[in-house]
KEKETI-801354 format. One record per atom (N, C-alpha, C): z, x, y. Coordinates in steps of 0.02 Angstrom, whole numbers, always signed. Layout:
- Z  X  Y
- Z  X  Y
...
% end
This chain:
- Z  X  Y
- -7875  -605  -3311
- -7852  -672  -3292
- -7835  -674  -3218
- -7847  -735  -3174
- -7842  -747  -3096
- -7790  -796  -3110
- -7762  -805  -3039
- -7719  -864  -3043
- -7730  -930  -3046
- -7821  -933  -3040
- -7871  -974  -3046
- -7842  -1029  -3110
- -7833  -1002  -3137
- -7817  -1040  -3240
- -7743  -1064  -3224
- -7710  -1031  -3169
- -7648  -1042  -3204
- -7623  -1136  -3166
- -7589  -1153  -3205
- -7596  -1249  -3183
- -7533  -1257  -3122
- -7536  -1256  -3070
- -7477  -1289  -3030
- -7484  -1351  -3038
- -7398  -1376  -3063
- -7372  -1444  -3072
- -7297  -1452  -3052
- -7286  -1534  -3037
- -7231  -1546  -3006
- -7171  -1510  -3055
- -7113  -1489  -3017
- -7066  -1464  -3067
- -7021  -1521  -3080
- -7014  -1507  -3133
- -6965  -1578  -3158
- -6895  -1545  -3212
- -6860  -1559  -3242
- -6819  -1580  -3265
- -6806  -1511  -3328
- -6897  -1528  -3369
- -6905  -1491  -3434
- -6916  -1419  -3410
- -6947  -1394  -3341
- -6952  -1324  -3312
- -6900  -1278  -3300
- -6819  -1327  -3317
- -6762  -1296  -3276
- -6743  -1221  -3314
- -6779  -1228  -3395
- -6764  -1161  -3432
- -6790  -1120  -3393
- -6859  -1151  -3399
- -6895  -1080  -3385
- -6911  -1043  -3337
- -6888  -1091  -3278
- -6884  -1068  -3214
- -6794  -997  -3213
- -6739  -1050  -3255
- -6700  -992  -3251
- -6722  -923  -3290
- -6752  -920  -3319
- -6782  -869  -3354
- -6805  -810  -3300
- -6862  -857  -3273
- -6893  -814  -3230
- -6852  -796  -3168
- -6790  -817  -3151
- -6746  -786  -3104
- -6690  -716  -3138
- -6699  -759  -3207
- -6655  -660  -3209
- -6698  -627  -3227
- -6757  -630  -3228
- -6815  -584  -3239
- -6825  -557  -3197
- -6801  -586  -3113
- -6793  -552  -3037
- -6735  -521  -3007
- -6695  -533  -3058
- -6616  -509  -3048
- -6593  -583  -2998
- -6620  -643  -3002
- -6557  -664  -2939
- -6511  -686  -2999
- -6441  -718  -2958
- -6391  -739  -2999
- -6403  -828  -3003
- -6434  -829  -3011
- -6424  -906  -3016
- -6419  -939  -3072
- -6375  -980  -3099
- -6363  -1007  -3155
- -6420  -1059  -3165
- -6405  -1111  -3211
- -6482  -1182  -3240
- -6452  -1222  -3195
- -6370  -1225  -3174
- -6336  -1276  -3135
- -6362  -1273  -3058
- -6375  -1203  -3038
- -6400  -1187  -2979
- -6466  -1215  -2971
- -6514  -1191  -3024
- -6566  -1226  -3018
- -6562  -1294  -3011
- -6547  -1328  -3047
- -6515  -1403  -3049
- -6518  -1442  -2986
- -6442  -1397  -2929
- -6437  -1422  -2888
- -6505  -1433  -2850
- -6513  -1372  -2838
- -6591  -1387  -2785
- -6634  -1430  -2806
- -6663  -1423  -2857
- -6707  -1484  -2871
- -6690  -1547  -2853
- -6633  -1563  -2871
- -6601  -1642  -2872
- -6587  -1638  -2784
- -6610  -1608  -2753
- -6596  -1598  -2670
- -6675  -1614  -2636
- -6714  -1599  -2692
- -6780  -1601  -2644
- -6827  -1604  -2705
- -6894  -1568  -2695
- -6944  -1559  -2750
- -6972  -1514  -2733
- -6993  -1493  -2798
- -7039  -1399  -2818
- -7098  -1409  -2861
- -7130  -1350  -2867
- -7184  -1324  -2907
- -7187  -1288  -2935
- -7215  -1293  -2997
- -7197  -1249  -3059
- -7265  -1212  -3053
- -7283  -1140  -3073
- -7345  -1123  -3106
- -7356  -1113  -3174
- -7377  -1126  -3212
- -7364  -1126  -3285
- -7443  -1092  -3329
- -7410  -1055  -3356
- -7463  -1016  -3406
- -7480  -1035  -3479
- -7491  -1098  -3485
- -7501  -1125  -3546
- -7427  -1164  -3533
- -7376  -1152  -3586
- -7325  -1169  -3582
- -7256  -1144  -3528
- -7270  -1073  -3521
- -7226  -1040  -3471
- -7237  -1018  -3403
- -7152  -1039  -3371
- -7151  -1036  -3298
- -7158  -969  -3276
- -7211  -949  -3243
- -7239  -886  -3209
- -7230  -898  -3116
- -7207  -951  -3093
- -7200  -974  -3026
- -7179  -1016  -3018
- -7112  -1028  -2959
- -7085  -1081  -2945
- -7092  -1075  -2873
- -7080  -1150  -2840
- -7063  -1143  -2762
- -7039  -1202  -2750
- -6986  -1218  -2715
- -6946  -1259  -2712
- -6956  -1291  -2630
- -6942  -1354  -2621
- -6950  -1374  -2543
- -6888  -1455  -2528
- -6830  -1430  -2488
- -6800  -1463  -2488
- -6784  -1480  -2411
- -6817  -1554  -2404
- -6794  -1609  -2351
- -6745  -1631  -2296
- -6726  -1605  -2252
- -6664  -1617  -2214
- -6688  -1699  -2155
- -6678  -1731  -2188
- -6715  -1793  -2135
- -6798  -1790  -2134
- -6810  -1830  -2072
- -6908  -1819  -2055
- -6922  -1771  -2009
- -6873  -1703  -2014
- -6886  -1661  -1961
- -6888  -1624  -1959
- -6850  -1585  -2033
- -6835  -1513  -2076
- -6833  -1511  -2117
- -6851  -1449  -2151
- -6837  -1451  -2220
- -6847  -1366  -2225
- -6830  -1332  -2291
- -6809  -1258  -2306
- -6851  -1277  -2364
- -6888  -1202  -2361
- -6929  -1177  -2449
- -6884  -1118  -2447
- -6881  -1138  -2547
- -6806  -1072  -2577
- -6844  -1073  -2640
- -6815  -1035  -2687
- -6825  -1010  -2744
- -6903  -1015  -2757
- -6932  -953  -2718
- -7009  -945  -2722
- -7006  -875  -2772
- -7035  -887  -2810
- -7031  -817  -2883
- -7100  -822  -2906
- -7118  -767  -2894
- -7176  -761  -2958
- -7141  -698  -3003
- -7177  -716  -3085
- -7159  -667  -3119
- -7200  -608  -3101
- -7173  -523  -3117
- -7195  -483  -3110
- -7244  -467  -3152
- -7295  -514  -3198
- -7340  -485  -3214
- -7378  -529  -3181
- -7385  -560  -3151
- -7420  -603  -3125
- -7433  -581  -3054
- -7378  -544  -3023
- -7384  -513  -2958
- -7457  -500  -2911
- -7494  -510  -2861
- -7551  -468  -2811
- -7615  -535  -2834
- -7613  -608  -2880
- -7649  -637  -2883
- -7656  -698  -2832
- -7629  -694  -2784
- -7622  -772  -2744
- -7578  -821  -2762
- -7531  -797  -2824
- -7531  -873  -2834
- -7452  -862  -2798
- -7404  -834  -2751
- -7382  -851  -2705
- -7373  -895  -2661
- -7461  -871  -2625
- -7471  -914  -2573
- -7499  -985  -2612
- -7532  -988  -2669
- -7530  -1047  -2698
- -7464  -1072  -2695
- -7411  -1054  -2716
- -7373  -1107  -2710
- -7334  -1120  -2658
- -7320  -1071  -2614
- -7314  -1090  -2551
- -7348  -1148  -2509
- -7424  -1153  -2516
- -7460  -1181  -2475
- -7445  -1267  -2523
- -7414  -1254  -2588
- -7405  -1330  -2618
- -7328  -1350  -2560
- -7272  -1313  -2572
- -7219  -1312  -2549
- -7224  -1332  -2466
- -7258  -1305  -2441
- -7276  -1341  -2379
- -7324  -1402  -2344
- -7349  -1397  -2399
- -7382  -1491  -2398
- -7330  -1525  -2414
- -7297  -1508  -2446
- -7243  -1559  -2469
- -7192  -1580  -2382
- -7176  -1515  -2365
- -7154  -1508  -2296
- -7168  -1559  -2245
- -7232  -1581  -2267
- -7271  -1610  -2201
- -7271  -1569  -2135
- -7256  -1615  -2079
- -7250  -1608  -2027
- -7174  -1563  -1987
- -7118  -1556  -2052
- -7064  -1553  -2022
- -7078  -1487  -2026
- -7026  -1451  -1974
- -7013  -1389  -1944
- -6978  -1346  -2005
- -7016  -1272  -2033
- -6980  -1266  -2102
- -6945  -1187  -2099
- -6893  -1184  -2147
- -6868  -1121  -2127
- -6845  -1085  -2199
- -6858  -1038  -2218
- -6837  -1004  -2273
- -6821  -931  -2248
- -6793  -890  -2321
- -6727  -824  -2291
- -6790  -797  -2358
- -6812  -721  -2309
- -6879  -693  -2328
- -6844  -641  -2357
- -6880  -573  -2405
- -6869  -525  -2422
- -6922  -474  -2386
- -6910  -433  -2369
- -6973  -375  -2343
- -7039  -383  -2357
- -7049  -381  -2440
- -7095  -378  -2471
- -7138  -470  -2444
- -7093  -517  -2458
- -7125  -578  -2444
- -7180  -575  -2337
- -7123  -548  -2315
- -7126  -564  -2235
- -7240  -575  -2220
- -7271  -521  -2237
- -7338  -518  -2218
- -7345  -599  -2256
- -7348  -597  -2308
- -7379  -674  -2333
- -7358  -744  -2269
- -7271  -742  -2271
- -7261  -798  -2238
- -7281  -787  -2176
- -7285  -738  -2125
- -7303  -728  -2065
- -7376  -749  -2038
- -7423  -743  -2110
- -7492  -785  -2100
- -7491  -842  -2106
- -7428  -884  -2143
- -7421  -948  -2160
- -7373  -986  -2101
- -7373  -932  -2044
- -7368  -978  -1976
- -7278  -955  -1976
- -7229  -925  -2012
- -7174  -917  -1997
- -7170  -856  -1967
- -7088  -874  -1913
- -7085  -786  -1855
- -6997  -784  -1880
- -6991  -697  -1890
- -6934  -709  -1888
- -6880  -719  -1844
- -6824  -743  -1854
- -6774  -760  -1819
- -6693  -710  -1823
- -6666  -710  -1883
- -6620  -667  -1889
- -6607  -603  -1946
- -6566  -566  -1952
- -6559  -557  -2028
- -6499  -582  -2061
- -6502  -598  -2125
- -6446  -623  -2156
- -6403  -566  -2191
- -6360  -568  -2194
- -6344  -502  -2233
- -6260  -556  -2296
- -6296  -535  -2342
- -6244  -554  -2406
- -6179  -509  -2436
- -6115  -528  -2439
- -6083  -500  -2458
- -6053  -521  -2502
- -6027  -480  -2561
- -6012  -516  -2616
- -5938  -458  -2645
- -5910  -492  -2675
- -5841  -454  -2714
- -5783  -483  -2733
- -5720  -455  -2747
- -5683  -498  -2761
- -5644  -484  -2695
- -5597  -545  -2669
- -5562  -552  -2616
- -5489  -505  -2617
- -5470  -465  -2567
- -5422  -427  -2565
- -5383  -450  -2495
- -5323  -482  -2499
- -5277  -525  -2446
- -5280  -451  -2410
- -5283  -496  -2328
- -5252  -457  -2279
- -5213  -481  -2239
- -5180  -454  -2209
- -5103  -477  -2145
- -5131  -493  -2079
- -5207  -478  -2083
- -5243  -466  -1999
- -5240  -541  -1976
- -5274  -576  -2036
- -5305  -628  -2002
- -5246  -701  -1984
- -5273  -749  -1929
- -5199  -795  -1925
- -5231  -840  -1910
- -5197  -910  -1908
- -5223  -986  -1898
- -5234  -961  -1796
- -5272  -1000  -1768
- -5298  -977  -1727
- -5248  -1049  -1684
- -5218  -1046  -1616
- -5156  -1099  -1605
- -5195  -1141  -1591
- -5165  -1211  -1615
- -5197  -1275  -1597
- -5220  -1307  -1670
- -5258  -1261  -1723
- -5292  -1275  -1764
- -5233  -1284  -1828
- -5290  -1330  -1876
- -5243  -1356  -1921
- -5320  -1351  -1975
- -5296  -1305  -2038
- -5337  -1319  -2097
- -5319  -1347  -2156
- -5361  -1384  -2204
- -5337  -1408  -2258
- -5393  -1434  -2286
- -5376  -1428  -2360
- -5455  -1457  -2419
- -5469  -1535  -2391
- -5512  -1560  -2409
- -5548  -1633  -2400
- -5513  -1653  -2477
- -5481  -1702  -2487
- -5478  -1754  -2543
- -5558  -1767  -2563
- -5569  -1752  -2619
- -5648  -1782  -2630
- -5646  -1858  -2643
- -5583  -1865  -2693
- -5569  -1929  -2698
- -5542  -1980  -2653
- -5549  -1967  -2589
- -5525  -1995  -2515
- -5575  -1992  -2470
- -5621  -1976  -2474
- -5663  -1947  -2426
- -5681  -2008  -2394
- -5666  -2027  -2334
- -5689  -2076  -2275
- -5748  -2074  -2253
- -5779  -2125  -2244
- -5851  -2119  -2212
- -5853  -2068  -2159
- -5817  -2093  -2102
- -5801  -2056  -2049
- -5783  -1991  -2046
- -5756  -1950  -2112
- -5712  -1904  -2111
- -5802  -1855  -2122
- -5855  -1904  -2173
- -5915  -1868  -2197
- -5963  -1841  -2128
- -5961  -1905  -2083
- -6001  -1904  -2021
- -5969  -1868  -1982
- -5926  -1841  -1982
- -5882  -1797  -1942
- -5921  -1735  -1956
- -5915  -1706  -2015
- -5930  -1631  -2041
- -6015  -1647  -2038
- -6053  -1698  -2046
- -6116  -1692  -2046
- -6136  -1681  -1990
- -6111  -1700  -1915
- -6111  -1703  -1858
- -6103  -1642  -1846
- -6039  -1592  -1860
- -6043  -1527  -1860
- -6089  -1486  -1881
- -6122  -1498  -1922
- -6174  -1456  -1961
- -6240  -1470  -1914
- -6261  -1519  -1917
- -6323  -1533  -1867
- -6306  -1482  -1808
- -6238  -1490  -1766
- -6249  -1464  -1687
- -6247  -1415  -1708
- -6241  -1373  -1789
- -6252  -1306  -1788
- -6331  -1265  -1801
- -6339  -1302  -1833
- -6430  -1294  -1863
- -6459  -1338  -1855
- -6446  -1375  -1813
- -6507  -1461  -1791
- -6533  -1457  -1854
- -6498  -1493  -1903
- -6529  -1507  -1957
- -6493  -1561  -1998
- -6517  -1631  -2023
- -6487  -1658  -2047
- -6470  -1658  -2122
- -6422  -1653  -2152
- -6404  -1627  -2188
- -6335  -1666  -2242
- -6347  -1724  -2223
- -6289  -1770  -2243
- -6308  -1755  -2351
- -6347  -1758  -2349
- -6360  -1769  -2453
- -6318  -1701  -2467
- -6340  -1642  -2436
- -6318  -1588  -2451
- -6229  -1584  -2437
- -6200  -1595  -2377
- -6119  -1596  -2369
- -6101  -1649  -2418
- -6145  -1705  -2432
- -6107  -1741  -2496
- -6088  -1723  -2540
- -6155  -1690  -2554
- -6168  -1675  -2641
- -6101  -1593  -2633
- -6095  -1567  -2591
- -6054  -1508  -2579
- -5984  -1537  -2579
- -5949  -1604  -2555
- -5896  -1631  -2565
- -5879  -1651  -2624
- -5919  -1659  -2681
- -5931  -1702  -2749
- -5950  -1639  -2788
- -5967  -1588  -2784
- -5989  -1522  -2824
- -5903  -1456  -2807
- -5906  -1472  -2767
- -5847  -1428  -2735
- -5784  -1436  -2714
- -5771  -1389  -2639
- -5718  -1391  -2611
- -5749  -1400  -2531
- -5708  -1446  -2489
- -5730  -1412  -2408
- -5640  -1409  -2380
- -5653  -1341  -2344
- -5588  -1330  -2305
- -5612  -1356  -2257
- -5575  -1395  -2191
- -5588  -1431  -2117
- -5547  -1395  -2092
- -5547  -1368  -2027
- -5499  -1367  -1974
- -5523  -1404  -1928
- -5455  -1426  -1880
- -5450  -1491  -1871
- -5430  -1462  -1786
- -5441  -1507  -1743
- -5387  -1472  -1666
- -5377  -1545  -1657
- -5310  -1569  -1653
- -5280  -1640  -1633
- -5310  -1701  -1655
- -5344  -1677  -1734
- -5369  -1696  -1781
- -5448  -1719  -1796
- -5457  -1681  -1739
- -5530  -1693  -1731
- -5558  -1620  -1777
- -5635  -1658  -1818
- -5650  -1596  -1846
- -5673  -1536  -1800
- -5649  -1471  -1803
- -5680  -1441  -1754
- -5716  -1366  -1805
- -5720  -1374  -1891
- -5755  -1326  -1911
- -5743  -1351  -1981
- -5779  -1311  -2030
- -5755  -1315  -2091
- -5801  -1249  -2137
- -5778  -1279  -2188
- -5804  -1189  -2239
- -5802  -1231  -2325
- -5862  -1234  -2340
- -5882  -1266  -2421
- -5879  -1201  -2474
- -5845  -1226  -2510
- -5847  -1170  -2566
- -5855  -1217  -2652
- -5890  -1192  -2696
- -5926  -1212  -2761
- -5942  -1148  -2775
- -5943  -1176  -2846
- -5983  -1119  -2900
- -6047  -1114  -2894
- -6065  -1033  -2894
- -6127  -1013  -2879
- -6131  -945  -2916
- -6196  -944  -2944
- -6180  -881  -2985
- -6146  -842  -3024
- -6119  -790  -2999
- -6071  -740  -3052
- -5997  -774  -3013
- -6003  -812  -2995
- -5926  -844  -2966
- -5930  -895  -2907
- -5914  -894  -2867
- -5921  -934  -2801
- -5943  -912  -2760
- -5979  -959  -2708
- -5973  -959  -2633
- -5951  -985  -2604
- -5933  -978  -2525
- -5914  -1006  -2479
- -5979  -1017  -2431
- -6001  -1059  -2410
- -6053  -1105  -2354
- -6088  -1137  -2386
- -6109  -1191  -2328
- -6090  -1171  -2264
- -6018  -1152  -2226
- -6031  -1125  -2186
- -5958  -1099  -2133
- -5977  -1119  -2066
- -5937  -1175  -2029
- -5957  -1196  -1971
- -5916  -1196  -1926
- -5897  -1142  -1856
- -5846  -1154  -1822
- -5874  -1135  -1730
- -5826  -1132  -1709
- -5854  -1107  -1630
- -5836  -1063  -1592
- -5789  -1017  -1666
- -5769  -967  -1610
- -5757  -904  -1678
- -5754  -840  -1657
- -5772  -797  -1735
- -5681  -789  -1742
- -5634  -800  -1716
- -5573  -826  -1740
- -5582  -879  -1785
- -5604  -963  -1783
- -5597  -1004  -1803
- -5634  -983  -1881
- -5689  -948  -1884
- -5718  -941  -1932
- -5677  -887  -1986
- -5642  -827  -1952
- -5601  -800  -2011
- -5547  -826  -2036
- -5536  -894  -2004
- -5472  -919  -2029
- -5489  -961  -2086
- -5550  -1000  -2085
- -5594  -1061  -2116
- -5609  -970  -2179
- -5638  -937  -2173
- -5680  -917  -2237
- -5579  -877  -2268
- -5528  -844  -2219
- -5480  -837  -2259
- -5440  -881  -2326
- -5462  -941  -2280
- -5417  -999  -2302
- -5464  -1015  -2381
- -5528  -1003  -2382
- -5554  -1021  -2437
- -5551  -969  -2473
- -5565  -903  -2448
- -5542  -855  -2510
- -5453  -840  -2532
- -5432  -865  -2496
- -5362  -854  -2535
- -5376  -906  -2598
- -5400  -951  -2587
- -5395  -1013  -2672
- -5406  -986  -2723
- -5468  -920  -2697
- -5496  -882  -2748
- -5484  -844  -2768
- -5411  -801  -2734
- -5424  -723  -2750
- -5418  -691  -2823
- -5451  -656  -2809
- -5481  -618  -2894
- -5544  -656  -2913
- -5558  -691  -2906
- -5621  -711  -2905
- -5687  -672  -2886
- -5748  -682  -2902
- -5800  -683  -2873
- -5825  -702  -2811
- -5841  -668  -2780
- -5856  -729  -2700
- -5895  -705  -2691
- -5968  -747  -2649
- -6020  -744  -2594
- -6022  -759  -2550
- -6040  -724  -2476
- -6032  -754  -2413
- -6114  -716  -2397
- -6155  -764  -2376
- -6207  -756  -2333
- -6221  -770  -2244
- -6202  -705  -2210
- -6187  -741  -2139
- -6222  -668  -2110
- -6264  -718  -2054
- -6310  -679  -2008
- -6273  -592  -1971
- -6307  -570  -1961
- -6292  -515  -1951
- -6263  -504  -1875
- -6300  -534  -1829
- -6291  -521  -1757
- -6190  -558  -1746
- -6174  -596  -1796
- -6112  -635  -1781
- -6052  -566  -1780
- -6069  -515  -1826
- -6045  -464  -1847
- -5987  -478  -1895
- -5963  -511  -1926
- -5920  -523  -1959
- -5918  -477  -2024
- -6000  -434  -2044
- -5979  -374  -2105
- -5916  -310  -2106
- -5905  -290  -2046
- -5861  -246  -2062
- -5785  -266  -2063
- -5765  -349  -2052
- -5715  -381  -2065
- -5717  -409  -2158
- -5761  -426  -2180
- -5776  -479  -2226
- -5770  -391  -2287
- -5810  -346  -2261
- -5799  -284  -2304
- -5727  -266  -2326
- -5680  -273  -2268
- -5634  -248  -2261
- -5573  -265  -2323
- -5619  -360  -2329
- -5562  -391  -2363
- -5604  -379  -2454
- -5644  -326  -2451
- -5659  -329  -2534
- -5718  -349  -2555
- -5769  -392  -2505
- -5845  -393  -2502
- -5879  -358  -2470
- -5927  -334  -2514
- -5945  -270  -2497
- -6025  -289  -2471
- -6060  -261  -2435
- -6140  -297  -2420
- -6174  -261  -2476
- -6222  -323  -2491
- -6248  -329  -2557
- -6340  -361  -2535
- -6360  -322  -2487
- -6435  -341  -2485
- -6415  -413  -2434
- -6452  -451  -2423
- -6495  -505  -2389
- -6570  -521  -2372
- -6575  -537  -2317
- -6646  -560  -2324
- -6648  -584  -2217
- -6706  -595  -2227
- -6747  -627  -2150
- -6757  -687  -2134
- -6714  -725  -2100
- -6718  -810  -2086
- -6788  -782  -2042
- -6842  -843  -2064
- -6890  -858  -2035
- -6899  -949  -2020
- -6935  -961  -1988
- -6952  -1027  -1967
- -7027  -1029  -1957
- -7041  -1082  -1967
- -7112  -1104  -1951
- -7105  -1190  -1910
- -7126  -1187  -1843
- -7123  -1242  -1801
- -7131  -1304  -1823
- -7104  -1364  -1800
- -7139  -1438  -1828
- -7214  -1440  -1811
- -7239  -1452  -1859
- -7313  -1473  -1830
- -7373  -1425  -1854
- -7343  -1377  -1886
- -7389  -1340  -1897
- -7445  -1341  -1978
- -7507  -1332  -1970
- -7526  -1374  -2021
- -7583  -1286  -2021
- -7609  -1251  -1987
- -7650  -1195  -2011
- -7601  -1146  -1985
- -7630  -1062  -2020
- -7581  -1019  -1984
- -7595  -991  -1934
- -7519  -987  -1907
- -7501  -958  -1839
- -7510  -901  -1827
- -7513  -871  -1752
- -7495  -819  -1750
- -7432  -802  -1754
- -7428  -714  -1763
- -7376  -707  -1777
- -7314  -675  -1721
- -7268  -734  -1705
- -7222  -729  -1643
- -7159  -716  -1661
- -7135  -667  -1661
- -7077  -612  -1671
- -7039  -643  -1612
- -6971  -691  -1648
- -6914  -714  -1582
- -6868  -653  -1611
- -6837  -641  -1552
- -6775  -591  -1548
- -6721  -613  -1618
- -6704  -543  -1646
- -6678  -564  -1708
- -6606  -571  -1692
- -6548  -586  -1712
- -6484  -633  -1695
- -6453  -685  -1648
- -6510  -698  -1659
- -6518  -787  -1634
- -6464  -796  -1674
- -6427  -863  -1645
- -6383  -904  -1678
- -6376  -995  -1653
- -6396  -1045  -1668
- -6388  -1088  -1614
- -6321  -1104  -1591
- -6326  -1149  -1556
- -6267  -1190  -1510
- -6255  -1251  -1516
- -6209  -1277  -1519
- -6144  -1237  -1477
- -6099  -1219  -1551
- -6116  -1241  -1591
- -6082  -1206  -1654
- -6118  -1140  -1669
- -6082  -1116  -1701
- -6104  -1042  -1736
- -6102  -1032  -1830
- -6152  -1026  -1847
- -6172  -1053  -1915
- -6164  -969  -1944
- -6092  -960  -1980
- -6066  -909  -1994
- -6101  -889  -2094
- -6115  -956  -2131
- -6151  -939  -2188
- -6194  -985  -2201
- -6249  -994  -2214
- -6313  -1026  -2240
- -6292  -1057  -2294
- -6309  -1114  -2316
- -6301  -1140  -2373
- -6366  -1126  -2416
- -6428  -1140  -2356
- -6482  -1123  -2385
- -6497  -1085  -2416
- -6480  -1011  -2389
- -6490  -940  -2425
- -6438  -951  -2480
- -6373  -975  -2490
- -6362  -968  -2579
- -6380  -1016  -2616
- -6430  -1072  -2596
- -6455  -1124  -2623
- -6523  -1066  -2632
- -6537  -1017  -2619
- -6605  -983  -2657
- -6647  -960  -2605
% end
């Protein structure tokens, strides 16, 4: 059998089993709720073998300018037939024109690197339960505290969406919603202006925290302290680039590094593949500093 037979179709609603299926068949942690979210964020493709999901790929929208492919799985018997880049190459039509970025594994990098993406950073994931420390302190000036979900001001939304863009030029308002209405967001504030914040929801074997958005790697251990104290004893995930260095602090407090992956990008505009252009890896943009991906625990 080729991957020729096998049917790519839109993913919808009735795929959500069997797509979770085929993720603990890969070991990730993602619950049907996880799946859930993403879909209802964007749209995917199923590969289906008669009745069962053997491939998913997911492609989710940030405005007309960006968008991220996540939860790309083929099952392991299906593995070395194309149908990868089959569904990749669906996942990026879907893309159009916008500039696209997904968090690679080793094994993936040769495929996407023909499909026009270079990498950019590494992500590195840490996960455990939270253990208080005395180190860390409100940084002077700053003021943190949860968002009322049931208060939430227009203004107070365009505030933190505004933050997020100048961190990843990416618009991103559905996602900080749906993260205010699914979750928690901590803000810190300087003379009440937003000047960072840190989202935490259920994810997996417990929670995450990110995005994490601040401008200074003070402001950010105060924003991810402040959210793991809510939790402690809990489960926690923090996915944050490597070059920021924040692992041998984030270790310290009881998360331990647990694997990651390779932020890659592929340019706006790109429609055949690229060559392949290796940017310096711990990039971070400006003028914010994008301490955890939402993307990478969105899949």
């Amino acid at each position: 059998m080729t991957s020729d037979v096998i049917e790519l179709v839109e993913f919808g609603e009735a795929h959500l089993d069997g797509a979770l299926a085929l993720s603990i068949e890969a070991g990730w942690p993602h619950r049907r709720e996880d799946w859930a979210l993403v879909l209802s964020l964007g749209r995917g493709f199923v590969a289906l073998d008669g009745n069962r999901v053997v491939g998913t790929a997911m492609m989710t929208p940030y405005g007309d300018t960006a968008a991220t492919v996540n939860m790309v799985i083929v099952a392991e018997a299906m593995r070395g037939r194309g149908l990868g880049r089959r569904l990749m190459e669906a996942a990026l039509a879907a893309c159009g024109t916008r500039e696209c970025r997904l968090t690679a594994t080793r094994d993936g990098l040769p495929l996407y690197e023909k499909l026009g993406f270079r990498a950019t950073h590494e992500i590195r994931q840490h996960q455990g339960e939270f253990v208080p420390s005395a180190t860390t302190t409100l940084p002077a000036g700053a003021d943190i505290a949860w968002i009322d979900r049931g208060r939430l001001e227009a203004s107070e939304l365009d505030a933190l969406v505004a933050s997020d863009r100048a961190a990843i030029s990416m618009e991103r308002r559905g996602l900080i919603a749906m993260l205010t209405a699914l979750g928690r967001i901590a803000v810190l504030r300087r003379d009440g202006a937003v000047a960072g914040f840190a989202a935490l929801r259920a994810f997996g074997r417990g929670e995450v925290v990110g995005p994490v958005v601040a401008t200074s790697d003070a402001d950010a251990r105060a924003l991810l302290t402040f959210a793991f104290a809510a939790r402690s004893g809990r489960f926690l995930r923090v996915d944050a680039p490597e070059a920021v260095g924040l692992g041998p602090w984030l270790e310290s407090l009881g998360l331990a590094h647990a694997g990651g992956g390779i932020a890659m990008t592929r340019p706006a505009g790109v429609s055949t593949p690229a060559k392949r252009a290796d940017a310096p890896r711990g990039t971070v943009p400006t003028p914010f500093r994008t301490y955890a991906l939402a993307s990478q625990a969105l899949g």
